[in-house]
C-alpha positions as CSV (number, residue, x, y, z in Angstrom):
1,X,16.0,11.0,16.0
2,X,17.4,9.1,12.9
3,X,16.5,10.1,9.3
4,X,13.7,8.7,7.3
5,X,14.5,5.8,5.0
6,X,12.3,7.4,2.3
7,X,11.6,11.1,1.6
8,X,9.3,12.2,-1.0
9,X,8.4,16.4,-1.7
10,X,6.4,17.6,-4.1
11,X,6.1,14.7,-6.5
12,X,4.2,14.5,-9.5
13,X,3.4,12.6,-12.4
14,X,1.7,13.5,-15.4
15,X,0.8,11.0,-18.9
16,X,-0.5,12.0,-22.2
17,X,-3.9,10.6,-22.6
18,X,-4.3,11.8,-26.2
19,X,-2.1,13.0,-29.2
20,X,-2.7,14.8,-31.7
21,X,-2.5,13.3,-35.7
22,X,1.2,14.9,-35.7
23,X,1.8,13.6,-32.5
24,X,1.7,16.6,-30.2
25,X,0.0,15.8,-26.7
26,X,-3.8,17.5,-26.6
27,X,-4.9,16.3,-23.2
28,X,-2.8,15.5,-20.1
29,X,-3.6,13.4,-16.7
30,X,-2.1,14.2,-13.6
31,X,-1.7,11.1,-12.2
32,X,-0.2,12.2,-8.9
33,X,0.2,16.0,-7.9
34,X,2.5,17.9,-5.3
35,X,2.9,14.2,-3.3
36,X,5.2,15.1,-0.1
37,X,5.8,12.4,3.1
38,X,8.5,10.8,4.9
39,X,8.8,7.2,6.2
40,X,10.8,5.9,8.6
41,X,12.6,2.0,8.5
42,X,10.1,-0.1,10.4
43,X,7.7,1.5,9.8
44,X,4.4,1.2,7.4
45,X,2.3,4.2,5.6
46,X,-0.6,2.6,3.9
47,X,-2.1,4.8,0.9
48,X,-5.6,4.4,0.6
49,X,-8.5,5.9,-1.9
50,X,-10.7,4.9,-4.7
51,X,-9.5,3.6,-7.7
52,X,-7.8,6.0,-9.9
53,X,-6.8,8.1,-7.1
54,X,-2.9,7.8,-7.7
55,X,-2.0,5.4,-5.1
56,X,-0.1,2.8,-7.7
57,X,1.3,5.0,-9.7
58,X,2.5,6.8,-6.6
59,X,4.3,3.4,-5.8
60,X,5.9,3.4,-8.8
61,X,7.4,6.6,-8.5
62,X,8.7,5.7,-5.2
63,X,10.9,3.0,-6.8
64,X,11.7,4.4,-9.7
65,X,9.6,2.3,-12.1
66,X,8.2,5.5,-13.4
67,X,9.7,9.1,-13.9
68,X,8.7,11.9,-11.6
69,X,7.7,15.2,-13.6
70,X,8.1,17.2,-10.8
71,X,9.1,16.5,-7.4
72,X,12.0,14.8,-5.7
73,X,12.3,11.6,-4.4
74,X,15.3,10.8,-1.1
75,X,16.0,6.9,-0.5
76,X,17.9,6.1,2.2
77,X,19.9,9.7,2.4
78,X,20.8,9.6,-1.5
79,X,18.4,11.7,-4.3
80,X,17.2,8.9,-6.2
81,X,15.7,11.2,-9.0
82,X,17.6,12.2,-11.4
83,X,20.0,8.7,-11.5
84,X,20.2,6.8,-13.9
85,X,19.0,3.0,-14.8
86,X,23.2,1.4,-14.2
87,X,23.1,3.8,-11.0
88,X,19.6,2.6,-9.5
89,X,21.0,-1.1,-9.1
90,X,21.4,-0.3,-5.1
91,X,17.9,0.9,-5.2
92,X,16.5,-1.6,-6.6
93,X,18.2,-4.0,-4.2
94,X,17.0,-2.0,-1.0
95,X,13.5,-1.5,-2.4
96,X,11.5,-4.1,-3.9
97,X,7.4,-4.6,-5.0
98,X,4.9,-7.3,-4.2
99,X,2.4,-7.1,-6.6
100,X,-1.4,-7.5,-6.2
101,X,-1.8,-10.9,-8.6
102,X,0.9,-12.8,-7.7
103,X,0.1,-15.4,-10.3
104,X,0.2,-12.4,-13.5
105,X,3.9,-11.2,-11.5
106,X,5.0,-14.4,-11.6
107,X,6.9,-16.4,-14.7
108,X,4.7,-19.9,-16.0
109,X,7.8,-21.0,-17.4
110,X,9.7,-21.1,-14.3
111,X,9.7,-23.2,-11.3
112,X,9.6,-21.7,-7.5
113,X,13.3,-22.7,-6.9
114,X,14.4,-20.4,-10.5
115,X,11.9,-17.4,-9.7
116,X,13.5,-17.7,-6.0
117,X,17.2,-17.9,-7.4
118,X,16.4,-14.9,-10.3
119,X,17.0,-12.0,-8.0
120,X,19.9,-13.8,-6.2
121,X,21.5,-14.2,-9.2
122,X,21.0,-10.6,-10.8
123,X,22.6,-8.8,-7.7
124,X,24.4,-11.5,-6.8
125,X,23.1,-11.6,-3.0
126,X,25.2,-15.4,-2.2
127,X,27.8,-17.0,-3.9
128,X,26.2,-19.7,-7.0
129,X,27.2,-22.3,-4.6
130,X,24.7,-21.1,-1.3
131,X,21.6,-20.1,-3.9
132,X,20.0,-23.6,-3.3
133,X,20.5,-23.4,0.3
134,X,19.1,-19.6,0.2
135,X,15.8,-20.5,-1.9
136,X,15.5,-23.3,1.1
137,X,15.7,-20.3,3.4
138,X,13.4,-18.0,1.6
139,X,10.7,-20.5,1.6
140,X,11.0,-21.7,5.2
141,X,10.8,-17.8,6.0
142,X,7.3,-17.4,4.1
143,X,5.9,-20.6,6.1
144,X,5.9,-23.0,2.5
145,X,8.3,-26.3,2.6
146,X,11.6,-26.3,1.0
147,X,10.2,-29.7,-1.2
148,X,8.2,-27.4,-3.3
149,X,11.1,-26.1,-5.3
150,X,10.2,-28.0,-8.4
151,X,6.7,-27.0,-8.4
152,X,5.4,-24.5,-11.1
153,X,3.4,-21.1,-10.0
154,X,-0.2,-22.9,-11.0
155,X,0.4,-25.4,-8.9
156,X,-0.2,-23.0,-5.8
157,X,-3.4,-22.0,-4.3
158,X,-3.5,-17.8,-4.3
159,X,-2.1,-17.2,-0.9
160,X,0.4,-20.0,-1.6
161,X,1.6,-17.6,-4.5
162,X,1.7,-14.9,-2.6
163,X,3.7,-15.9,0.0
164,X,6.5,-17.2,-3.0
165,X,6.2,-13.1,-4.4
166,X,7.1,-12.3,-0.8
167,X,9.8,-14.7,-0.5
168,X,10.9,-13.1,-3.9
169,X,11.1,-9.5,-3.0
170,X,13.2,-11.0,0.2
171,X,15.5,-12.9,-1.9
172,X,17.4,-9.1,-2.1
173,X,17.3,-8.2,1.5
174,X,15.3,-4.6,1.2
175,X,15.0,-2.1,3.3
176,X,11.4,-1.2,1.9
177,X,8.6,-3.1,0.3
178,X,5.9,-1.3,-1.6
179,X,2.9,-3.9,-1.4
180,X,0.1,-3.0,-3.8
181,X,-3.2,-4.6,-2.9
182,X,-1.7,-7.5,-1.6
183,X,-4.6,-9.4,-0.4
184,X,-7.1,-8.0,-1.8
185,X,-7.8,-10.9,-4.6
186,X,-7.5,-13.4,-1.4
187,X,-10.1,-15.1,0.5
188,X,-11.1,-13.8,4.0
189,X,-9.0,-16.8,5.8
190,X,-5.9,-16.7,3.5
191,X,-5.9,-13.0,3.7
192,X,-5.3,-13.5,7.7
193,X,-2.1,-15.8,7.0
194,X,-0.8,-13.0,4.7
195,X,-1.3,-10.0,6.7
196,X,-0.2,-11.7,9.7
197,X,3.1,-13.0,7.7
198,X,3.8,-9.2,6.4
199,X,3.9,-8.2,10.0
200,X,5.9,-10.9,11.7
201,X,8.5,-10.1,8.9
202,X,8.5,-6.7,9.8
203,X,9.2,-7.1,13.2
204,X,12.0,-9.3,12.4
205,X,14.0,-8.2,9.5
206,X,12.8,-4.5,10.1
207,X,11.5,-3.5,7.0
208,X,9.3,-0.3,6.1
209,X,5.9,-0.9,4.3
210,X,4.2,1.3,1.8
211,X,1.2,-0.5,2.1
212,X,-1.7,0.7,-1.0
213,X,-5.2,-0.4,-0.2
214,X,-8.5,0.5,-0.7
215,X,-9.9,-1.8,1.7
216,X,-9.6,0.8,5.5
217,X,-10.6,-2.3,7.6
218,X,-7.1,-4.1,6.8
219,X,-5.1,-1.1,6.7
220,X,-6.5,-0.2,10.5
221,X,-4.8,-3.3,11.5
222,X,-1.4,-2.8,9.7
223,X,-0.2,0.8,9.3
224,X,1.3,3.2,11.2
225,X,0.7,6.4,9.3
226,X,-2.2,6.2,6.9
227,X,-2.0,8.6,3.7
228,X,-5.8,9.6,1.8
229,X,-5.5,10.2,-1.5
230,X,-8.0,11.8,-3.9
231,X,-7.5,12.6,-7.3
232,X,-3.5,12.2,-7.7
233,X,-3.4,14.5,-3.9
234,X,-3.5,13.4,-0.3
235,X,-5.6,15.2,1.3
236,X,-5.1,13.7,4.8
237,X,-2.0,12.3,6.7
238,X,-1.7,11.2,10.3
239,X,-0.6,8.3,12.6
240,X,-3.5,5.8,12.5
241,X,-4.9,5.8,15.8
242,X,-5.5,9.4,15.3
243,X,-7.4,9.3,11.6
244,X,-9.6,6.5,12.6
245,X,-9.9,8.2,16.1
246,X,-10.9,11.6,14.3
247,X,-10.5,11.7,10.7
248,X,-10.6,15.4,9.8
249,X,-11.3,15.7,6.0
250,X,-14.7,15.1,4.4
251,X,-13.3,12.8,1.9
252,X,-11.9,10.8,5.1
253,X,-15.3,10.4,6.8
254,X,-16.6,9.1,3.9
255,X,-14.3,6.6,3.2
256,X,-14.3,5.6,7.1
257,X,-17.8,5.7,7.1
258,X,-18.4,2.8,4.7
259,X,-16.1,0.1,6.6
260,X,-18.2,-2.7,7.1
261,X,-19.3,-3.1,10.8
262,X,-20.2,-7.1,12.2
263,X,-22.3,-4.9,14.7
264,X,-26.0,-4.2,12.7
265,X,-26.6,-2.2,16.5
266,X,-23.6,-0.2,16.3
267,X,-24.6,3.5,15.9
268,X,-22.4,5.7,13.6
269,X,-22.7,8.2,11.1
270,X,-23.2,7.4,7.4
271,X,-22.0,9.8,5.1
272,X,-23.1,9.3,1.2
273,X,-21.0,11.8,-1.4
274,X,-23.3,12.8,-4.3
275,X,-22.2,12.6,-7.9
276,X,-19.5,10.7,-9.6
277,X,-15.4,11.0,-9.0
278,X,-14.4,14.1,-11.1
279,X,-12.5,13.2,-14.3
280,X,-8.6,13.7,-14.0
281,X,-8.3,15.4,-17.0
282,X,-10.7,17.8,-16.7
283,X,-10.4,18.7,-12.3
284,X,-12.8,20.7,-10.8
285,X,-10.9,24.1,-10.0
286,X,-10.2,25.1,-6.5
287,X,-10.8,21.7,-3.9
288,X,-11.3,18.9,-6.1
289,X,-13.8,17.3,-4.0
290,X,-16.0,20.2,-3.6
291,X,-18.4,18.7,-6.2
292,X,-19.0,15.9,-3.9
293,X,-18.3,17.4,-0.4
294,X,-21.5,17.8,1.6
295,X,-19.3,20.9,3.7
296,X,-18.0,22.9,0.7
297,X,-18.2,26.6,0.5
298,X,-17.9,29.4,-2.0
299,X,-14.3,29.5,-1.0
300,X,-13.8,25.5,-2.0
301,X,-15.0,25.9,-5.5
302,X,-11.9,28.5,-5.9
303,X,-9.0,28.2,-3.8
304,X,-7.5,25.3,-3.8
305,X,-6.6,24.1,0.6
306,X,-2.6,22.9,1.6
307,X,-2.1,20.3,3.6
308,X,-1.2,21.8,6.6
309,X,-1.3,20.3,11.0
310,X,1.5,18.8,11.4
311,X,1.4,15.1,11.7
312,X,-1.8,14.8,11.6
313,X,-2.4,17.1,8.7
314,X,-5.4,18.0,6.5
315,X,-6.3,19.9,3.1
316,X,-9.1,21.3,3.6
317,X,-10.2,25.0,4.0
318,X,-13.0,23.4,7.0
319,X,-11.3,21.2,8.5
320,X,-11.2,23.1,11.9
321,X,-14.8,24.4,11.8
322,X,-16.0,21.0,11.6
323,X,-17.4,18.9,14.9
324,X,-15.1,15.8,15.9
325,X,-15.6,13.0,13.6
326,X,-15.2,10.4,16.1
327,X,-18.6,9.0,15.5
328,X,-18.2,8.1,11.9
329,X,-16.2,4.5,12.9
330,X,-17.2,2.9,15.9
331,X,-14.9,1.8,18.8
332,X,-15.2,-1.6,17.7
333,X,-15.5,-1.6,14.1
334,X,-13.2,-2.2,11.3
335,X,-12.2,-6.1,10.0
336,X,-15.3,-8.4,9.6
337,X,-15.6,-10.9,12.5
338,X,-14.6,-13.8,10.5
339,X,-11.0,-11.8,9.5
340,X,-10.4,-10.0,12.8
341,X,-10.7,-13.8,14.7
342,X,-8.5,-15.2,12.4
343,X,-6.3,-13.3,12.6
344,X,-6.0,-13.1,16.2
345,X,-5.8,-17.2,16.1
346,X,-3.1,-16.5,13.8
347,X,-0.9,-14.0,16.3
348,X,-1.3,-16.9,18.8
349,X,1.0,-19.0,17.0
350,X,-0.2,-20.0,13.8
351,X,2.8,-17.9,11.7
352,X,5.2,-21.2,13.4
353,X,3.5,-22.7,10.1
354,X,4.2,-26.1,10.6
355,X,2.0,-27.6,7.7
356,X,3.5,-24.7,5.7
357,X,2.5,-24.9,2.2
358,X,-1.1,-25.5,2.9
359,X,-3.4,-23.1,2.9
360,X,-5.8,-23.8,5.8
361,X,-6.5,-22.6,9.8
362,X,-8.8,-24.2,12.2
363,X,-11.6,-22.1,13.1
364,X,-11.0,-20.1,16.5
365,X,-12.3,-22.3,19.5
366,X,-12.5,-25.0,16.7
């Protein structure tokens, strides 16, 4: 068995949230705490929780856009931790971000062929005299026509955006794309295109995913490994079939609870958490979601569960006194109708885009 493309143990990240009048820090979030996983090239681990949980930041840290306090971080059999910005260039080549707002990550100023040729030109990917001819190739790649070179970002619709922020983080030829909310400021039909494009390219270029979302009904359809995070921690990790199949952790059920189901008959359990999300500067002792877990015990609100099964591995001190969770998602369940047809029209041959550039599918049987 070949080595994981990314390794991550222990990592954590903590920020000051206030200073004191001489400057001396007086309360501290811990934005991510004791993070550990693998991921293997071709493969996608989608992080999901509520806002606020860490997931971002934890994206961050896996590129090296924000400093690890603790922890270390493994890329492609190298420690990427401790180097410095000159000796992260190859990292930042092999790993690359596709932001949630494509039209905030991307310049005003410049046209689709410059933001294209940007990245070609700072690792120098193709000689000057091929970046033209590249940018053509990039677009075509994303489904949009090569004509559109000249066109500035606000004259794209938002999945026509996001498709040029994918060609981008191609432009480099990575190994691993960390895409944070990537469709979730898209519309329902749009959001098909996209998901459906991040897959074809993964099948054929290979890449690994760390795909953040909030939304469980896309990630179902997309990840191989699903992470849960609360509060900065994940508190359950396994292969996707086997969290929606039986998610183990409270926190889990909840979240898998509340996917939308197009079937009002469906029968499932509905599990509501009391109270509010616990502050992250001032976390509950022992589990942090024993203020809100409707299975906690005396031994939650002191001692604090590992993450422990194997690969399909759970944080919590109950986890193997509770009954099978199998009937908190339905077997058919997960993407709303109108998304889960689409995007099935789409895998029929729709990714050939050949109106690329435009934004638009016929309706299934249409």
């Amino acid at each position: 068995m070949s080595a994981p493309l990314l390794e991550v143990e222990d990592v954590g990240r903590q920020f000051v949230a206030r200073r004191s009048v001489l400057g001396r820090p007086t309360a501290i979030v811990t934005a991510v705490d004791g993070v550990s996983f693998s991921l293997e090239a071709g493969k996608t681990l989608a992080l999901v929780g509520e806002s606020g949980c860490g997931k971002s930041t934890l994206g961050r840290l896996v590129l090296r856009l924000i400093e690890p306090t603790a922890g270390r971080i493994r890329f492609d059999g190298r420690d990427v931790t401790d180097l410095r910005e000159r000796e992260l260039r190859p990292l930042r080549r092999n790993a690359q971000l596709i932001f949630q707002d494509p039209y905030a990550s991307l310049n005003p100023r410049m046209t689709v062929g410059q933001i294209l040729a940007e990245p070609l030109a700072l690792h120098d990917v193709v000689p000057r005299s091929r970046r033209a001819e590249r940018v053509n190739e990039l677009l075509r790649l994303v489904g949009l026509e090569p004509r559109l070179t000249r066109r500035y970002p606000h004259e794209f619709s938002g999945g026509q955006r996001q498709r040029i922020a994918i060609a981008r983080a191609l432009a480099v030829e990575p190994k691993l794309i960390v895409c944070d909310e990537p469709v979730s400021a898209l519309d329902v039909s749009i959001r098909a295109q996209v998901l459906n494009l991040l897959r074809d390219l993964q099948r054929r270029l290979g890449l690994a995913y760390i795909f953040i979302s909030h939304d469980l009904a896309v990630v179902k359809h997309i990840a191989d490994r699903i992470a849960v995070m609360h509060l900065g921690r994940i508190v359950e990790i396994g292969p996707n079939e086997a969290l929606f199949a039986n998610p183990r952790h409270p926190y889990s059920r909840a979240l898998l609870s509340a996917i939308p189901v197009p079937a009002p008959g469906a029968m499932r359990e509905r599990i509501i958490l009391r109270g509010e999300m616990p502050s992250a500067l001032h976390p509950p002792a022992g589990c942090p979601f024993h203020t809100r877990c409707p299975v906690a015990v005396a031994r939650c609100e002191t001692e604090r569960p590992e993450l422990l099964g194997g690969l399909h591995a759970t944080a919590c001190h109950r986890a193997s006194e509770l009954p099978p969770g199998a009937n908190v998602v339905p077997r058919r369940g997960g993407l709303p109708l109108a998304l889960e047809q689409l995007m099935n029209a789409f895998r029929r041959g729709t990714n050939r885009q050949d109106g690329a550039g435009v934004d638009k599918v016929e309706p299934p049987g249409g």
